[in-house]
C-alpha positions in Angstrom: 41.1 29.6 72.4 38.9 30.9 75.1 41.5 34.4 76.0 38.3 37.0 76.3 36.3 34.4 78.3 39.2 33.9 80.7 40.0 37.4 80.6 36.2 38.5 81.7 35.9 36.0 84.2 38.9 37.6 86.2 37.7 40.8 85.7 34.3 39.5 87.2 35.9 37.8 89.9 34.7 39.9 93.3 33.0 42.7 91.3 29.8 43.8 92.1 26.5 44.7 90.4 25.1 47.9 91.5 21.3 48.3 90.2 19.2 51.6 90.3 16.5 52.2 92.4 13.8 54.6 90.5 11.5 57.2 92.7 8.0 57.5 92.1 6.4 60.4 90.4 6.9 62.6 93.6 10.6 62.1 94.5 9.7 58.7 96.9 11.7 55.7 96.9 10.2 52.3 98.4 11.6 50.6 101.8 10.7 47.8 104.0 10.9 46.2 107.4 13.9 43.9 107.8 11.6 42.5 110.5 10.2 39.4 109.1 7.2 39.4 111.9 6.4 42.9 110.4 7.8 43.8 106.8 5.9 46.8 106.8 6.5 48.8 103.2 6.7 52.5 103.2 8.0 55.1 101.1 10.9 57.8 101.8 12.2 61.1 100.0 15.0 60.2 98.1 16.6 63.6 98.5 15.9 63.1 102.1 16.9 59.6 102.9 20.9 60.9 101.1 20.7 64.1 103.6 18.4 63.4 106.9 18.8 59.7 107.0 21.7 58.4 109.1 23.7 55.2 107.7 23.6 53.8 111.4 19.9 53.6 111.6 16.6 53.5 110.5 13.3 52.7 112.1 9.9 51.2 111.0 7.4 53.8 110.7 5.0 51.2 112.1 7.1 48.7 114.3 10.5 50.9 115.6 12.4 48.1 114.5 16.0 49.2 114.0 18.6 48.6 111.4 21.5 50.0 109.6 20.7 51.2 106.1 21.3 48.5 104.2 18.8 46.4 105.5 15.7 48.7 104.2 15.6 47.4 100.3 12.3 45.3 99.4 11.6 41.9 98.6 10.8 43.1 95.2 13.6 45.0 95.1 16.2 42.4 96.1 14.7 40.2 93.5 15.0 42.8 90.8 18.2 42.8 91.5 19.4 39.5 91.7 17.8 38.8 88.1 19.6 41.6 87.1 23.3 40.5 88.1 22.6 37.3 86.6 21.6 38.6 83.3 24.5 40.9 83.4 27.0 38.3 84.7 25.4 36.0 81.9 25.7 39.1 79.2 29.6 39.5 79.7 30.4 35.8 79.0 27.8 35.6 76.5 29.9 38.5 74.7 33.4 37.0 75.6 32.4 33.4 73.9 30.8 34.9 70.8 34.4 37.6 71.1 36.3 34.2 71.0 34.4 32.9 68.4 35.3 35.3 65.8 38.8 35.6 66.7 39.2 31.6 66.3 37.2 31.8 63.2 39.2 34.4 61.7 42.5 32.6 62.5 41.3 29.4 60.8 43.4 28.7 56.9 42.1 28.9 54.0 41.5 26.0 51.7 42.6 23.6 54.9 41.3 20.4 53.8 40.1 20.0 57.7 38.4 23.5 59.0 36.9 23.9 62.4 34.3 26.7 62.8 32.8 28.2 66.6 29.6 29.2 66.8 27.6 30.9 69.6 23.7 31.4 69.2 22.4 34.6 69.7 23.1 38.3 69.3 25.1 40.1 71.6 23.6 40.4 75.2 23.0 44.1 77.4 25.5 43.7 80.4 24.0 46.6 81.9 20.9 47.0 85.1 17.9 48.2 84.4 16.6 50.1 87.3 14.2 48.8 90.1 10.6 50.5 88.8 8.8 52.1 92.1 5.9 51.0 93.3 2.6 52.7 93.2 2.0 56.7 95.2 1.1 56.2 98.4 -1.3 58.6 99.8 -0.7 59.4 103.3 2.6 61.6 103.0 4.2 62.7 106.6 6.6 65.1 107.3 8.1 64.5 110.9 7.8 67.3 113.4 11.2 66.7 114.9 14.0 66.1 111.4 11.5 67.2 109.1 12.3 63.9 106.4 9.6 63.3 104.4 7.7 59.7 104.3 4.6 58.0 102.8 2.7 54.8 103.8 -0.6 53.1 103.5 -2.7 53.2 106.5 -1.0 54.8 109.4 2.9 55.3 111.1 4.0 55.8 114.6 7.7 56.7 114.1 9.9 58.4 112.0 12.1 56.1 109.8 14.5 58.9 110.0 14.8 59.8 113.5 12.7 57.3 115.5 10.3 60.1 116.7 7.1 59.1 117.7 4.5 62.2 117.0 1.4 61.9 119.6 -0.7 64.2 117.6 -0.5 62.0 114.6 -0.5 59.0 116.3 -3.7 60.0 118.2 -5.2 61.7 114.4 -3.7 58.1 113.1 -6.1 56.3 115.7 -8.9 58.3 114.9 -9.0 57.5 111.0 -9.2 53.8 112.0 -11.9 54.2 114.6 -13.8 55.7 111.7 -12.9 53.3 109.4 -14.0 50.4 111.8 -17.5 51.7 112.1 -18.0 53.0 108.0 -16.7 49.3 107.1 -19.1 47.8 109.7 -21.6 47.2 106.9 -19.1 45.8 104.2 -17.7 43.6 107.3 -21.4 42.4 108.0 -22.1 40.9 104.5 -18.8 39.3 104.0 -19.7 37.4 107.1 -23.0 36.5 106.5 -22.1 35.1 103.7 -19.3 33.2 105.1 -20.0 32.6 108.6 -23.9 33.0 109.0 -26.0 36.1 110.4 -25.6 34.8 113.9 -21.6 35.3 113.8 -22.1 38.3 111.8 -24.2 40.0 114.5 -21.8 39.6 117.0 -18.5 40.6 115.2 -20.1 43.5 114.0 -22.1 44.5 117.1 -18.5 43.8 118.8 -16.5 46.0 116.0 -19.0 49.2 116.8 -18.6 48.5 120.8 -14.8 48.2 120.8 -14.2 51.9 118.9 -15.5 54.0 122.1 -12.8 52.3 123.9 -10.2 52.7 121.3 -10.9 56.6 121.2 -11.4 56.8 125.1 -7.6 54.8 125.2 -6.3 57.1 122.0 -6.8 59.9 124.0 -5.8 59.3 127.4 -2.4 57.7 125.6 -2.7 61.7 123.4 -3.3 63.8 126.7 -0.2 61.6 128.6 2.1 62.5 125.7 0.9 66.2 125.7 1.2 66.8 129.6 4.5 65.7 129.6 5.9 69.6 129.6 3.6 70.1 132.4 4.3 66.9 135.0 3.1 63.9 135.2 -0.3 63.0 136.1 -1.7 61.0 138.5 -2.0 57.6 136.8 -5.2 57.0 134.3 -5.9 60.4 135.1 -6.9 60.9 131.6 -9.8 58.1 132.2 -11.6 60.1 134.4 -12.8 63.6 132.0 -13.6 65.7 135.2 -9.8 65.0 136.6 -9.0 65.1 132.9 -10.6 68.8 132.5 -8.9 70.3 135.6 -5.3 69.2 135.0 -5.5 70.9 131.6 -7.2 73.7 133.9 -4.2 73.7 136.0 -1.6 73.3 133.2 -2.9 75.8 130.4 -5.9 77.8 132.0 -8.3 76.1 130.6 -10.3 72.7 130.6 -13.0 71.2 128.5 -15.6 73.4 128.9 -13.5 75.9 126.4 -13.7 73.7 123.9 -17.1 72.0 124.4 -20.5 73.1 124.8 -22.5 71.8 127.8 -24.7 68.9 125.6 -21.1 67.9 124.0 -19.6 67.3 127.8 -22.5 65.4 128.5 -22.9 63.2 125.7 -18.8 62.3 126.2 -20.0 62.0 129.7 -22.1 58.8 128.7 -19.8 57.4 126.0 -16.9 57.4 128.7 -19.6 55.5 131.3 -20.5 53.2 128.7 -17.0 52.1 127.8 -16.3 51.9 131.5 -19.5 49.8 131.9 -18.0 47.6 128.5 -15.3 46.7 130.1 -15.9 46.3 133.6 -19.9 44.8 133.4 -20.0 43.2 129.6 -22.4 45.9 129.0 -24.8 45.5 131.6 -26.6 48.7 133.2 -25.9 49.0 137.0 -26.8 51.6 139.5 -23.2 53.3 139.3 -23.6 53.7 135.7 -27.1 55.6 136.0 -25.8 57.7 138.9 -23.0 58.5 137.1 -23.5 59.3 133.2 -26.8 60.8 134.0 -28.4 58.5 131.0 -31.7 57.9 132.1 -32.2 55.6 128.7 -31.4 52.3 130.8 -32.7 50.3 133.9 -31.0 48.0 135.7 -30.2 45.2 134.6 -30.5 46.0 130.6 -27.6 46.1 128.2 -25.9 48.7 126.8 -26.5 49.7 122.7 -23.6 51.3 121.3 -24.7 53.1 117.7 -22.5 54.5 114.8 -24.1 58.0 116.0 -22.3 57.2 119.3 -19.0 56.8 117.5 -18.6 59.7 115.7 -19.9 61.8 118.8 -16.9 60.4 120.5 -14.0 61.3 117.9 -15.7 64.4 117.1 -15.5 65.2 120.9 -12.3 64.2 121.2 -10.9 66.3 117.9 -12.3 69.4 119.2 -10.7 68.9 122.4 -7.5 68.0 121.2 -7.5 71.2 119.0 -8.3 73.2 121.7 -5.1 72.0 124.0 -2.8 71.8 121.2 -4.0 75.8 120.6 -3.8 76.5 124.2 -0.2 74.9 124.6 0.7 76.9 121.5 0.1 80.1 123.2 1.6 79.0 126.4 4.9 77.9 124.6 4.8 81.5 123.2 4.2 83.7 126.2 6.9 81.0 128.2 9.4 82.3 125.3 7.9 85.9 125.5 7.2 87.0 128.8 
């Protein structure tokens, strides 16, 4: 009675469902982080991730987690698919019963006194996949400076999902963005938490948001100048702390130090913004005698706290983005005259 049913449910036995995976509007298919403390969604070029991408690995753009391949679908993705199998798997022996209906119906005598009809509901079912839709463009789009594969996120990347590489320039450009977006957010930040927390607790978390951006761009670019001194030696250790040492070990290595790429008020406002984050960290923002002596800020007495202003942040990353455009140009040239002497 049942022939096409048991016949399809042998067939089906250990087959698989493959279902599509659609690319966005500009050639990007969606991945995630296997790494369930991370998860991290990103987007890579589908032509790329058939020719660039190795089967053995792949690596989070944002953690470096590794993992073969296989491991990168989404959650959406997975659960596309799994609905997908079971509406094809319930498809094919929807089709078989109503298959074996008609046959037994067909076979049934005419003017029997006792007939016997089979009837399945319904119309016949797809047994096909529809493809996994992508998800929306992501803006940033990166192209890595060592395999050149192609990859899209929101917010920033460290490493290659391709090749592992971690780029300092875009890392350090990467940390950059955020300080800015830390101190233009500072006002939405502030009335969320007033009216959530109170102005008291607002004051402090934003006054404490604006304060911790000089020392993420004072960190971003010793980690930037460590990473870009590499071809040159190593330097003496938190070297890149210290801008005078700073200035004359790029002196040494390329011929020229900061005073190329910044006018004298520029060095000596980046002068104070480096004492102040040293004075942040090491004094909780109280003035001292070292601090006066050494940043030359003649703003302060004794005893007073440091203020740390928007203005100050975006002196300090636009500071720090002329310099590191003048040593990436300057290590340019060298790299050409080494290969041209």
């Amino acid at each position: 009675m049942f022939e096409d049913l048991i016949k399809e449910m042998e067939r089906m036995n250990g087959q698989s469902v493959s279902v599509e995976i659609e690319s966005d509007e500009k050639g990007y298919i969606d991945k995630q982080c296997p790494n369930e403390e991370c998860e991290f969604i990103f987007k890579v070029n589908e032509e790329d991730w058939g020719i660039i991408f190795k089967d053995e690995a792949v690596w989070c753009p944002f953690c470096r987690h590794e993992a073969t391949s296989d491991q990168w679908f989404t959650v959406d993705q997975v659960e596309h698919a799994q609905a997908e199998a079971l509406a094809v798997m319930k498809g094919r022996i929807h089709n078989s019963l109503r298959s074996d209906a008609q046959k037994f119906n067909r076979r049934q005598p005419k003017n029997s006194f006792i007939s016997m009809t089979m009837k399945v509901t319904g119309g016949p079912k797809r047994t096909h996949t529809i493809p996994a839709k992508a998800a929306d463009l992501m803006q940033l789009e990166i192209q890595c400076e060592n395999c050149e594969s192609k990859f899209a996120v929101i917010g920033s990347a460290y490493f290659c999902p391709a090749c592992g590489h971690n780029s300092v320039t875009r890392t350090f450009r990467d940390s950059l963005r955020k300080i800015r977006a830390k101190k233009d957010g500072v006002g939405i930040v502030k009335q969320a938490l007033i009216k959530t927390a109170g102005k008291d607790e607002a004051e402090l978390a934003c006054r404490s948001l604006i304060e911790t951006c000089i020392s993420d761009g004072v960190v971003a670019f010793q980690k930037y100048c460590d990473g870009m001194y590499e071809n040159y030696g190593k330097a003496p250790f938190n070297a890149f702390q210290r801008l005078e040492q700073a200035s004359e070990l790029w002196r040494s290595a390329i011929q020229e130090g900061f005073d190329a790429w910044l006018c004298e008020e520029e060095i000596r406002l980046l002068s104070i913004l480096y004492q102040k984050r040293h004075l942040l960290a090491h004094n909780e923002g109280i003035v001292d005698a070292k601090y006066i002596q050494k940043s030359g800020d003649n703003t302060y007495r004794e005893g007073q706290r440091l203020v740390v202003s928007a203005k100050d942040v975006e002196n300090l990353v636009a500071c720090l983005e002329k310099l590191s455009n003048g040593i990436e140009d300057a290590c340019s040239k060298e790299d050409i005259n080494s290969r041209h002497p």
